[in-house]
C-alpha positions as CSV (number, residue, x, y, z in Angstrom):
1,X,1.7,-10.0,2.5
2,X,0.2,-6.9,4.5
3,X,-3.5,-6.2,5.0
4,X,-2.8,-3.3,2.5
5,X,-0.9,-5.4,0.1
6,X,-4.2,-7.5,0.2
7,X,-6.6,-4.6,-0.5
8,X,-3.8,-3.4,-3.1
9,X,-3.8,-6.6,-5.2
10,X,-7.6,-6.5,-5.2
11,X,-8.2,-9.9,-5.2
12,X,-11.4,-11.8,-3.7
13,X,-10.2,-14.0,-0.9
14,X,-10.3,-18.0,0.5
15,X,-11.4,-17.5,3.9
16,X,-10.8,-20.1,6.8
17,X,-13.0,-19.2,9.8
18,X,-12.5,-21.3,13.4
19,X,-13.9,-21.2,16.3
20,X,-12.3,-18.7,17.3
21,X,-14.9,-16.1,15.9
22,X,-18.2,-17.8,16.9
23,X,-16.4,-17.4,20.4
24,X,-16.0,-13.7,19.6
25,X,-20.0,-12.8,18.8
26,X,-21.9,-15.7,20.5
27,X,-23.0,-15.9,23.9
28,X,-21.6,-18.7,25.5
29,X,-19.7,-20.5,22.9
30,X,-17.5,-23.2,23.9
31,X,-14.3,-24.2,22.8
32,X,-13.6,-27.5,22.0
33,X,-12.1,-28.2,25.6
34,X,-15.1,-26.6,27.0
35,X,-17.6,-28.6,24.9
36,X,-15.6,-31.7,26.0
37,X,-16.0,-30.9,29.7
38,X,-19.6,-29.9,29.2
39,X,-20.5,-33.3,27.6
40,X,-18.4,-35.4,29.9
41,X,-19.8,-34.2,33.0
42,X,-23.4,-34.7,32.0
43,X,-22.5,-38.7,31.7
44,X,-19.5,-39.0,34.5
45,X,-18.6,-38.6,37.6
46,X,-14.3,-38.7,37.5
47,X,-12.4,-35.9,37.3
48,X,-12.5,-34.2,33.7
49,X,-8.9,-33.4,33.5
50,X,-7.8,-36.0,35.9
51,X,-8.7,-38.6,33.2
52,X,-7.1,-36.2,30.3
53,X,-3.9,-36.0,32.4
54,X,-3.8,-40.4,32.3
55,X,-4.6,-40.5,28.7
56,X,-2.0,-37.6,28.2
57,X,0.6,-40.0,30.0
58,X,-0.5,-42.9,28.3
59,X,-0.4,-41.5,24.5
60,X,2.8,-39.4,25.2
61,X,5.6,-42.0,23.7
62,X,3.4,-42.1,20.2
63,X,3.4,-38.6,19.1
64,X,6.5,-36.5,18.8
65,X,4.9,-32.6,19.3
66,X,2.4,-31.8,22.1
67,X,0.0,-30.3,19.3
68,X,-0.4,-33.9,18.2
69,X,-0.9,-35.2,21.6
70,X,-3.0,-33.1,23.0
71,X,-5.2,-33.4,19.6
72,X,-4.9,-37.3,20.3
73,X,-6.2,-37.1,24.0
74,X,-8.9,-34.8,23.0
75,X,-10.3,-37.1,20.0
76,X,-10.2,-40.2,22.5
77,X,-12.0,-38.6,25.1
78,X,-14.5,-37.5,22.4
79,X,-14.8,-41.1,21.5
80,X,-15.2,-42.1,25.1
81,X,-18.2,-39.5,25.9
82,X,-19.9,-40.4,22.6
83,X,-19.5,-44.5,23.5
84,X,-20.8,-43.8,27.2
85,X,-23.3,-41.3,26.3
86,X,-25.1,-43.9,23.7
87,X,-25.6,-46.6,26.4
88,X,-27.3,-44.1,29.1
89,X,-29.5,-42.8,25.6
90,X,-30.3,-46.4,24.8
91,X,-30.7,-47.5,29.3
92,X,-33.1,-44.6,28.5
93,X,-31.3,-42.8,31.5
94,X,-31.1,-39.6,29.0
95,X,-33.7,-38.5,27.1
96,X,-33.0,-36.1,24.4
97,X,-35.8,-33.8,23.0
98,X,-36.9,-34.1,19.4
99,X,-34.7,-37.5,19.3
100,X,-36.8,-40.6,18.9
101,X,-35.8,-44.2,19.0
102,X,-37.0,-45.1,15.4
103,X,-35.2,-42.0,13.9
104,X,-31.9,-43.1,16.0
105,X,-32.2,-46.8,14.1
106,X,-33.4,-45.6,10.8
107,X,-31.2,-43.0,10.0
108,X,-28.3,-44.4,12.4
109,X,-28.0,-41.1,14.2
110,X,-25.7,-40.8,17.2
111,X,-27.3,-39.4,19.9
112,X,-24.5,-38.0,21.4
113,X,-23.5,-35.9,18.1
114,X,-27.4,-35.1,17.6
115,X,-27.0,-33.7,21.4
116,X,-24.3,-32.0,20.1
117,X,-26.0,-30.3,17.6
118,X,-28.6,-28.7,19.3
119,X,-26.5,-27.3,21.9
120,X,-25.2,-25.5,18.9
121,X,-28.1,-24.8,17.0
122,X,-29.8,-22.0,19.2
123,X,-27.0,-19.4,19.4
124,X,-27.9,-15.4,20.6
125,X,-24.9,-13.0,20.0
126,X,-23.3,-10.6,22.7
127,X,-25.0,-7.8,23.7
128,X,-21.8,-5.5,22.8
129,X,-22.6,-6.6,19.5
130,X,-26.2,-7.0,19.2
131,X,-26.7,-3.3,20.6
132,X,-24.1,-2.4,18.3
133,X,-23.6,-4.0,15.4
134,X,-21.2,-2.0,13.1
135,X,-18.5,-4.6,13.6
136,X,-21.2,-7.4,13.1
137,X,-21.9,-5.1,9.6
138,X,-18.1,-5.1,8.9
139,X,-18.0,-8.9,8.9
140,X,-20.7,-9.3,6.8
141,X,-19.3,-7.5,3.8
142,X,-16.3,-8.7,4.5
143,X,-17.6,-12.5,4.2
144,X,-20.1,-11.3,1.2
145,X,-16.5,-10.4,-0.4
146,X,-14.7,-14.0,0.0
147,X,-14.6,-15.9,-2.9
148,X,-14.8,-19.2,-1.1
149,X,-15.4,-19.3,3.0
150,X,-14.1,-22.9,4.8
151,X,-15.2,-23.4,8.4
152,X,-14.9,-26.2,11.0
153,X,-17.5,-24.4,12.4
154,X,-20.8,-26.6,13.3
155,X,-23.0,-23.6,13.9
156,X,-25.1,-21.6,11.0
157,X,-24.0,-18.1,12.3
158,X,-22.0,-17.9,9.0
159,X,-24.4,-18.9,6.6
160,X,-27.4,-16.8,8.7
161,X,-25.9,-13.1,8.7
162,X,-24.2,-13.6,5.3
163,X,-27.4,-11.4,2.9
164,X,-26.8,-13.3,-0.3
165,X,-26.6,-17.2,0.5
166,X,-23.8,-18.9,-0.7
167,X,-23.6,-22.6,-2.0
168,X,-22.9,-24.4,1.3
169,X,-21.4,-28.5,1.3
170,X,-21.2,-29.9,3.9
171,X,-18.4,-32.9,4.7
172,X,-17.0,-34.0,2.1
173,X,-19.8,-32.6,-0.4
174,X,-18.6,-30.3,-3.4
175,X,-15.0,-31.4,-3.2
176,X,-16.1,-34.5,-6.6
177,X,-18.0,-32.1,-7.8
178,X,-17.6,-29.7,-10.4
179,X,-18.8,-26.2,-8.6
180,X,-19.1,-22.9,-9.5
181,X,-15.4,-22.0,-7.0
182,X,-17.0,-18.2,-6.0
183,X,-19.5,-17.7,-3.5
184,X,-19.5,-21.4,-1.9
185,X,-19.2,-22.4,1.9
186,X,-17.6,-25.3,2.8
187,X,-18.7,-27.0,6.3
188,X,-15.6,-29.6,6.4
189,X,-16.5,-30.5,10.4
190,X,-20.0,-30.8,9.9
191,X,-23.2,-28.6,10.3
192,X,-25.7,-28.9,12.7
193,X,-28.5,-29.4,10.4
194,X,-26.9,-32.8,9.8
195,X,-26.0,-34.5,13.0
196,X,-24.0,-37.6,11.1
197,X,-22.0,-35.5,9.6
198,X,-20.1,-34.0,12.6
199,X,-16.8,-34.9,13.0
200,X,-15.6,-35.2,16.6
201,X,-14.0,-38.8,17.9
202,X,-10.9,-40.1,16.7
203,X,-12.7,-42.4,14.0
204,X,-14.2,-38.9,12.6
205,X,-10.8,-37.4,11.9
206,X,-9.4,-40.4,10.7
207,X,-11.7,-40.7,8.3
208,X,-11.7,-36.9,7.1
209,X,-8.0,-37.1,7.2
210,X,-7.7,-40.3,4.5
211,X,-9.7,-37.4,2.4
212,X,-8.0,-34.6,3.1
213,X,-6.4,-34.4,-0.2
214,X,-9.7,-33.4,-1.8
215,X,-10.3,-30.4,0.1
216,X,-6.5,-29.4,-0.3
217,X,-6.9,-29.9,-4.4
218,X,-10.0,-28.1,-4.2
219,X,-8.3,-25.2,-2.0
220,X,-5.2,-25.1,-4.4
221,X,-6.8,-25.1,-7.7
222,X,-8.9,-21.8,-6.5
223,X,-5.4,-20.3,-4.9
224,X,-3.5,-19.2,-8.0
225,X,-4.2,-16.0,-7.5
226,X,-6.6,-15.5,-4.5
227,X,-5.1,-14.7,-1.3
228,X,-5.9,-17.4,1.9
229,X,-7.1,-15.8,5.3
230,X,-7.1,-18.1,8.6
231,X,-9.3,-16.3,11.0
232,X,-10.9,-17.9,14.6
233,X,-7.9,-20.1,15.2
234,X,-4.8,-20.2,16.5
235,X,-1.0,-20.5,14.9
236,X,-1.0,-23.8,16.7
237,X,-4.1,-24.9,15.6
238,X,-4.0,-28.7,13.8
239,X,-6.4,-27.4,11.1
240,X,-3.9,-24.5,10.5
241,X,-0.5,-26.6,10.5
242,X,-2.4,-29.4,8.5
243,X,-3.5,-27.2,5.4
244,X,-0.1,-25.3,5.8
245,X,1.8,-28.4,5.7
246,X,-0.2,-29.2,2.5
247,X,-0.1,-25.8,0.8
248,X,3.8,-26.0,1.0
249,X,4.2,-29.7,-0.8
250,X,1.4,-29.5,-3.0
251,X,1.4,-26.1,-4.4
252,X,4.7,-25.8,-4.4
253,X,4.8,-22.4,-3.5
254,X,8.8,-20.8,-2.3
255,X,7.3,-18.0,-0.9
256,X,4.4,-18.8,1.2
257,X,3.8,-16.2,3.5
258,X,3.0,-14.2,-0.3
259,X,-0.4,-16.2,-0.3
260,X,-1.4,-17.2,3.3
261,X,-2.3,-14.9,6.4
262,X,-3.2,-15.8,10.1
263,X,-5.1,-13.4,11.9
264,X,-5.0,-13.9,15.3
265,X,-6.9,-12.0,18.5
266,X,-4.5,-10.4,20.4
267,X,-6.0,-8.9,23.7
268,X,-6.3,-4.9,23.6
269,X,-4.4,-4.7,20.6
270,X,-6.2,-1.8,18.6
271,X,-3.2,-1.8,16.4
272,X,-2.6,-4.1,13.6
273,X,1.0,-6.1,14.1
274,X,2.0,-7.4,10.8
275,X,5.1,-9.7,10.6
276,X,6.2,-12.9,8.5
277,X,6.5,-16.1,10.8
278,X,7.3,-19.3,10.4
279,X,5.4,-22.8,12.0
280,X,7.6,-25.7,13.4
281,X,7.3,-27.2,10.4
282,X,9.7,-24.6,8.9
283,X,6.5,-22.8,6.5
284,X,6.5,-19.6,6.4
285,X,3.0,-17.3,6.3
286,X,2.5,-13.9,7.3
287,X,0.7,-13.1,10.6
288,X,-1.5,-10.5,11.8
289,X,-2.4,-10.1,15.7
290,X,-5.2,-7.6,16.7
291,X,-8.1,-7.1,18.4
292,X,-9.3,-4.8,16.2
293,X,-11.0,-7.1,13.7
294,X,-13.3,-4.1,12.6
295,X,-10.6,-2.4,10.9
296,X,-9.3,-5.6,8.9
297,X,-12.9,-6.4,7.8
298,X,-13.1,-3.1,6.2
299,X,-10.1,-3.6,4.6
300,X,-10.7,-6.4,2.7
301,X,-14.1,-5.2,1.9
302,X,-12.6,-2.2,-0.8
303,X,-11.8,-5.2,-2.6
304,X,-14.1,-5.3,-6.1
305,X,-13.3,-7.3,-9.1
306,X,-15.9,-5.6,-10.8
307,X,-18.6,-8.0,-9.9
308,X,-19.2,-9.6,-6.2
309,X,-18.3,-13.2,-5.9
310,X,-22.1,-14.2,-5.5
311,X,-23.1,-12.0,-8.7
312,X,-19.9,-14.1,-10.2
313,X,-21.3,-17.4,-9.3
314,X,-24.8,-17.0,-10.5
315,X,-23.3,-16.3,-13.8
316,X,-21.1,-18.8,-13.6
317,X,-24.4,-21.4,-13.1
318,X,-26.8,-19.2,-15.7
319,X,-24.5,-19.6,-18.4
320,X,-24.0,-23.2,-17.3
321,X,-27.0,-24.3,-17.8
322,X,-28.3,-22.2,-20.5
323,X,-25.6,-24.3,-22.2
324,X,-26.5,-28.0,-20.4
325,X,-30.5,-27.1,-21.4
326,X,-30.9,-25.6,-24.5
327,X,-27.5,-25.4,-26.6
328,X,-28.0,-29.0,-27.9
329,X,-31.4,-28.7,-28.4
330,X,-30.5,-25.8,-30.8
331,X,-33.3,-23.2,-29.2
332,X,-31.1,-20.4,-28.2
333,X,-31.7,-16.8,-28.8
334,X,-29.8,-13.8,-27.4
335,X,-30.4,-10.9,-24.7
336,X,-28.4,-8.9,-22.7
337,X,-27.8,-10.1,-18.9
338,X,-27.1,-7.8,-16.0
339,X,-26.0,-9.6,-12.4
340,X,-29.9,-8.5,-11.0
341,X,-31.3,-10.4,-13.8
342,X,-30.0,-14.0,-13.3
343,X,-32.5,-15.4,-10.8
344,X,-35.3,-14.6,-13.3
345,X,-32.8,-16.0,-16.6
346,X,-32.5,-18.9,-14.7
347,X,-36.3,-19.4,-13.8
348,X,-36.8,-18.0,-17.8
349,X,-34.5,-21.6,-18.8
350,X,-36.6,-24.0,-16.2
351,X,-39.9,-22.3,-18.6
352,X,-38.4,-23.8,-21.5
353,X,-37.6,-19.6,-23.0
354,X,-34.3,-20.0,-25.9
355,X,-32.1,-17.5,-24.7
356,X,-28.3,-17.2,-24.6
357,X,-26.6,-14.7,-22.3
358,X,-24.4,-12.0,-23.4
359,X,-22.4,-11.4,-20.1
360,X,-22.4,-7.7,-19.3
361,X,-24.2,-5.2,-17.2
362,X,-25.6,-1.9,-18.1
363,X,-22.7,-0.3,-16.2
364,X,-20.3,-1.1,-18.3
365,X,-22.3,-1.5,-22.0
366,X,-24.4,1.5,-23.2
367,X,-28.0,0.7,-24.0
368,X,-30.5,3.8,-24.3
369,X,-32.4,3.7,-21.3
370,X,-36.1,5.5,-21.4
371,X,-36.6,8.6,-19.5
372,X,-38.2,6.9,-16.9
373,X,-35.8,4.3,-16.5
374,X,-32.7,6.9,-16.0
375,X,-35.1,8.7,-13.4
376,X,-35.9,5.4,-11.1
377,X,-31.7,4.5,-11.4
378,X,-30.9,8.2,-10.8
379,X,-33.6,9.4,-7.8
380,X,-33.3,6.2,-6.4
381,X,-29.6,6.1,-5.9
382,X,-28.9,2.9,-7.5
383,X,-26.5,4.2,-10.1
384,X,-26.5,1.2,-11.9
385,X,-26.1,3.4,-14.9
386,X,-22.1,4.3,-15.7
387,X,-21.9,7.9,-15.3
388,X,-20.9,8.3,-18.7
389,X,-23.6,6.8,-19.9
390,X,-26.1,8.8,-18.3
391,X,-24.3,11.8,-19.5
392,X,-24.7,11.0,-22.8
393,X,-28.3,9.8,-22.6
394,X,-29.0,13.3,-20.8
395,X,-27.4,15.1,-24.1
396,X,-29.4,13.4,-26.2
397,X,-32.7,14.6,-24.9
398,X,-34.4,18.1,-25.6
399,X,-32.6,21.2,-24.5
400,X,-35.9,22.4,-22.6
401,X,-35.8,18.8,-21.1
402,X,-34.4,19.2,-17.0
403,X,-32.6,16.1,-16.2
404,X,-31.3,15.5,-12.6
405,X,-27.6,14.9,-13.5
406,X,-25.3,16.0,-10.4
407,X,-24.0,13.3,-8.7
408,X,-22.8,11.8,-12.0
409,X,-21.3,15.8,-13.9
410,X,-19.5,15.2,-10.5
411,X,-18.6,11.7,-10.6
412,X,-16.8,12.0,-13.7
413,X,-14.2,14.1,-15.5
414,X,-16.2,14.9,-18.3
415,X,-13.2,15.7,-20.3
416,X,-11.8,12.5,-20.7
417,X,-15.3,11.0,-21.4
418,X,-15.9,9.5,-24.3
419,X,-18.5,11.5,-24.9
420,X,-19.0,13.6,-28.4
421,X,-18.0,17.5,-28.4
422,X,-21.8,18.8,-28.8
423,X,-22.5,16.0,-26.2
424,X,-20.4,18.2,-23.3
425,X,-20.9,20.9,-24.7
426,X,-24.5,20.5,-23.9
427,X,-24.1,18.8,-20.4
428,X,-22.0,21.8,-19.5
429,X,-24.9,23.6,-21.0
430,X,-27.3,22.5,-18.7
431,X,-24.9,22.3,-15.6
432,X,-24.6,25.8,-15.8
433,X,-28.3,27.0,-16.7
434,X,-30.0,24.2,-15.4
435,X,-29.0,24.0,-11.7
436,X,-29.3,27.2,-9.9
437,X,-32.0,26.8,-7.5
438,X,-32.7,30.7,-6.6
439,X,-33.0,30.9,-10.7
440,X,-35.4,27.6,-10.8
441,X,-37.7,29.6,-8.3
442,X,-37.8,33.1,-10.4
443,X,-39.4,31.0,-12.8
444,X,-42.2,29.8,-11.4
445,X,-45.6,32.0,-11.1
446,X,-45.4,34.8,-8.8
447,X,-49.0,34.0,-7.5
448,X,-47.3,30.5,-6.1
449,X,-44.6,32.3,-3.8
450,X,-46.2,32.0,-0.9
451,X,-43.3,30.7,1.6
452,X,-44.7,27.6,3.8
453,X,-42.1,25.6,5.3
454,X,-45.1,22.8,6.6
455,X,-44.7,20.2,3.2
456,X,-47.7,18.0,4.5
457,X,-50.0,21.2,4.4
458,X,-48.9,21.9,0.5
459,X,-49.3,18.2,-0.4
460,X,-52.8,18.1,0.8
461,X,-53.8,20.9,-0.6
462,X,-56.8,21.7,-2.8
463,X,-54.3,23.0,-5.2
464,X,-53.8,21.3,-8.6
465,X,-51.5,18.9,-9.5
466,X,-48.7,21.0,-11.1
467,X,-49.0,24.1,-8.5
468,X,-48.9,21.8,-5.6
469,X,-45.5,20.6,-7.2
470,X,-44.1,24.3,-8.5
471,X,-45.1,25.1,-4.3
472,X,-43.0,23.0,-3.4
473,X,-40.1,23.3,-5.3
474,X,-40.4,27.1,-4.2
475,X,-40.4,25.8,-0.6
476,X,-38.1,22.9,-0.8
477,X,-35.1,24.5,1.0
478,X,-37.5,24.9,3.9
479,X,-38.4,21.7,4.0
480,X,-36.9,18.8,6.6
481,X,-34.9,17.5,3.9
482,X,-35.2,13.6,5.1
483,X,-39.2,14.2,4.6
484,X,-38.7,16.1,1.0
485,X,-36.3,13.2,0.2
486,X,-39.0,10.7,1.0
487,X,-41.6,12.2,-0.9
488,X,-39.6,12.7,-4.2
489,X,-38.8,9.6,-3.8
490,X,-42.4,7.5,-3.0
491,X,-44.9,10.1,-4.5
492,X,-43.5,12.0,-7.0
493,X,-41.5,9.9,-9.1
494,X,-44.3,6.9,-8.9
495,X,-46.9,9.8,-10.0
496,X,-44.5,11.0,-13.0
497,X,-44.0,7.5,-13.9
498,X,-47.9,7.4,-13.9
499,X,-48.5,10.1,-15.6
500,X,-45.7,9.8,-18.3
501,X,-47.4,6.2,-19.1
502,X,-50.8,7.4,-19.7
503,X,-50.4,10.7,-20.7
504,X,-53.3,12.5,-19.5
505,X,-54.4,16.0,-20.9
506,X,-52.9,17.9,-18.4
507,X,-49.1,16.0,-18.9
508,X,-47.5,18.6,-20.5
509,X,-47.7,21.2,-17.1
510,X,-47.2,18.2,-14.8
511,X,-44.2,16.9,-16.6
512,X,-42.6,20.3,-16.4
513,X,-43.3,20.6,-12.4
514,X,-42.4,17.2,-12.1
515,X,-39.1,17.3,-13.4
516,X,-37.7,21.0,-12.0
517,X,-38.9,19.2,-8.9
518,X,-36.6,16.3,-9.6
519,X,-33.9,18.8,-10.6
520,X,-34.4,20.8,-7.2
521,X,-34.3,17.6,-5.3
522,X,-30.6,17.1,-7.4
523,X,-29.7,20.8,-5.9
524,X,-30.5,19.9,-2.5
525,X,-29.2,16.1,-2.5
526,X,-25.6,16.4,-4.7
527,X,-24.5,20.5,-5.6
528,X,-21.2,20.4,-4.3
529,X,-21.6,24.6,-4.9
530,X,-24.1,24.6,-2.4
C-alpha cells in the first residue's frame, strides 16, 4: 500500500514507533548497543566488544539467523551488567541519586533498570528541531491522528508533545482489559516512570515473549480495517519480524503488504521510495525509505473519520459509563453531546446528573443557535457550525439584520444546500447588498468621515459608543489588519455580547455599529472579490 493509498482509504492508523525516532529528535539518544556500552563501562573494565565477540562465538551453534544471535548476545550482556551493577549498588561502591536502600527492598527495584530510567527521563531535543519545529508540528498531528500508538520506547517524548493525552499502559497493562481501542498508547518495553517494568535482560524478554500473544490479539482485533505503520526501526528489527511473523499466522491475511508499512530513514533521501518487500521469513509488507519524514507525517494527517481518534475515545468512555452508572439505576434523561462537551458529561455523571447522550455534534445536526452564539463560532474562527447550517440560521433572521457570512456563502455550493428557495434567495440577497464595503461606508454619517488610519487614537476617544464603532468601520481598511483583527475579536464582540445581554437604552445604535463592524471585519478577513 502507498503513502497515498493510505491517505486515500482514510483510515486512522496502528502506529509502531522505535527507537529509531527518539534518536531522530533527542540529543544524545542511545541505541540499544550504545546504552549497553554506556552501562557496561561504568561497572567494567574488559573490552566491551571483546566480551560480545566470546559470547557471539559461544551462542553461535544455538540460533540459526544472526538477527537471533546478535539479539541473544545483547540480552545476556544486559543480564550480565544488571547482575554486576546490583552488587557494586549494594558494596555501596555506586550510589545512585534519588535511589534509597529501603525503596530498593520494599518495592524490589533494580537499581540498574532504575539507573536506566533516569538516564532516559531528562531528554532535550536537537537544536535543528527545537529552533525549528515544523517537522516536530508535523509529528504531532500525525500521532494525534493514530488510532492506537505501540512503542518500545522507554522515554515520555511520545506521550509529552502529543496535545490531547492518550490512555497509556504500560507492560502488559490494557491487553486483559476491555479499552476504549482509539486514542491509547501502549509502552510494551516499559516506561521510565516505572523502573520494574523495563524490559532489558534475557529473563525480561522471555517473559514478555510467553505473552506476546496478547499484544498480537489486541493488535489484530483493531487491524480489520486500520492500516499498521512501523516507524524508528529497522526491516531487521526483532520487534518488526516478531509481530510480522504473527500478523501473517494469526490474521491470516494473503496479502500483507495491503495492511502493514515500514518506514525506514534512508540518508538524504528527500524522495519517498515506495516498493513491496518481503522479510526472510517469506512475509511480505510494503516499505517506504526516506528522510523526509515531514512529508509522510503530513500525509497521514489529511486522514479524518469525521471525528479525531481522542474525540472518538472519550465517547467511547462517556457513553460507557453513562450506561455502567445510571442505566440500571433507571435515572437517565437525554441531551445532545458534541466531542467538546464530554469532559464536563463525564464530570456531570460522577455529580450523580440522569442524562443519556445522543451522539452527534452541532456540525452535523441543526440546532438554532442564538445570535450570539453564531457570532462567537463565526468571528472566532471555530466553525463548529456546518456551513449549511449557518446559512439557514442567517435566513431566518431579519432582512435589516447584517450577519457576517463569507467564509461559509463561500464554503459551500449553496445550490445543492438543502436549504429552502426563500432561504437562498435571501442569502444571495444579502451577499449581494450586504457586503460591499465602499457601500457599508456611504452609509454611515458624513460628520464621522474623518479618515485616521491610527485605530488606538479612535478607540480612546471621547466619542460615544456607536460613533467610535461607525469610525472605525470607515477606517478599517486603513487599519494594520492583525491589530483590527485583534480588536474585533477581544473588544468588540465581548462588548456586543455585553450589551446584547443587558440591553441597555442605547442598544438599538450600538447593535447596528456593532454588527456592520462585524460585517466589515467579514469583508476584510474572507471576500474572495476583494
Amino acid at each position: 500500500m502507498t503513502l497515498k493509498d493510505i491517505e486515500k482509504n482514510n483510515v486512522y492508523p496502528i502506529v509502531f514507533i522505535g527507537s529509531g525516532i527518539s534518536k531522530r529528535y533527542l540529543k544524545k539518544f542511545p541505541s540499544w548497543m550504545e546504552l549497553l556500552e554506556e552501562f557496561w563501562n561504568k561497572v567494567n573494565a574488559d573490552d566491551f566488544y571483546k566480551h560480545l565477540g566470546f559470547l557471539r562465538n559461544k551462542l553461535k551453534k544455538e540460533y540459526k539467523t544472526d538477527e537471533e544471535l546478535n539479539f541473544a548476545v545483547n540480552t545476556q550482556v544486559a543480564t550480565e551488567i544488571e547482575e554486576r551493577f546490583n552488587n557494586l549498588y549494594f558494596d555501596q561502591e555506586i550510589i545512585i541519586k534519588g535511589l534509597s536502600s529501603k525503596d530498593v527492598y520494599n518495592k524490589n527495584i533494580s537499581p540498574f533498570k532504575y539507573a536506566v530510567a533516569q538516564r532516559f527521563k531528562k531528554y532535550e531535543i536537537k537544536d535543528e528541531y527545537r529552533d525549528n519545529n515544523s517537522e516536530i508540528d508535523s509529528f504531532k498531528k500525525f500521532l494525534s491522528n493514530a488510532k492506537m500508538i505501540i512503542t518500545t520506547n522507554y522515554d515520555t517524548f511520545i506521550e509529552d508533545i502529543l496535545p490531547e493525552k492518550p490512555i497509556t499502559y504500560v507492560g502488559q497493562n490494557g491487553f486483559f482489559q476491555d479499552t476504549p481501542g482509539w486514542s491509547e498508547l501502549f509502552k510494551i518495553h516499559g516506561s521510565v516512570n516505572d523502573p520494574n517494568s523495563i524490559i532489558l535482560n534475557s529473563k525480561d524478554f522471555q517473559d514478555y515473549d510467553k505473552h506476546s500473544v496478547l499484544i498480537n490479539a489486541k493488535i489484530i482485533a483493531s487491524m480489520i480495517d486500520a492500516p499498521i505503520l512501523f516507524l524508528g526501526y529497522s526491516l531487521t528489527d526483532r520487534n518488526v519480524t516478531s509481530l510480522l511473523s504473527s500478523f501473517s499466522s494469526q490474521a491470516r491475511i494473503e496479502d500483507d503488504f495491503e495492511r502493514i508499512t515500514v518506514i525506514e530513514y534512508s540518508k538524504n533521501t528527500h524522495n519517498i521510495v515506495e516498493g513491496i518487500e518481503r522479510n526472510s521469513k517469506g512475509i511480505s509488507y510494503s516499505s517506504i525509505e526516506t528522510d523526509n519524514f515531514q512529508k509522510i507525517y503530513d500525509s497521514i494527517s489529511k486522514i479524518h473519520e469525521g471525528l479525531s481518534p481522542h474525540e472518538i475515545m472519550k465517547f467511547n468512555m462517556a457513553i460507557k459509563k453513562l450506561i455502567v452508572t445510571k442505566g440500571n439505576a433507571g435515572a437517565l434523561d437525554a441531551v445532545l453531546i458534541s466531542p467538546t462537551d464530554l469532559d464536563n458529561v463525564i464530570d456531570d455523571i460522577d455529580k450523580g446528573k440522569p442524562i443519556v447522550a445522543a451522539l452527534g455534534n452541532d456540525k452535523n445536526i441543526y440546532i438554532t443557535p442564538t445570535p450570539t452564539d453564531y457570532l462567537k463560532d463565526y468571528i472566532l474562527e471555530k466553525f463548529n457550525i456546518q456551513p449549511e447550517n449557518a446559512l439557514r440560521f442567517v435566513a431566518r433572521q431579519q432582512i435589516n439584520g447584517r450577519y457576517p457570512l463569507l467564509h461559509h456563502y463561500y464554503n459551500c455550493n449553496l445550490e445543492e444546500t438543502s436549504l429552502e428557495p426563500f432561504e437562498k434567495e435571501r442569502i444571495n440577497k444579502r451577499f449581494n447588498t450586504d457586503f460591499n464595503l465602499e457601500k457599508l461606508k456611504s452609509g454611515l454619517n458624513p460628520s464621522h468621515q474623518i479618515k485616521n488610519s491610527d485605530m488606538d487614537n479612535l478607540i480612546n476617544s471621547d466619542l460615544k459608543l456607536p460613533k467610535k464603532i461607525d469610525e472605525l468601520v470607515y477606517n478599517c481598511d486603513s487599519f494594520n489588519f492583525e491589530e483590527f483583527d485583534k480588536y474585533v475579536k477581544n473588544s468588540a464582540l465581548p462588548e456586543f455580547i455585553k450589551e446584547y445581554k443587558t440591553r441597555s437604552k442605547q442598544y438599538g445604535s450600538e447593535k447596528s455599529s456593532f454588527r456592520k463592524l462585524f460585517v466589515a471585519w467579514d469583508i476584510l478577513k474572507f471576500d474572495e472579490k476583494k
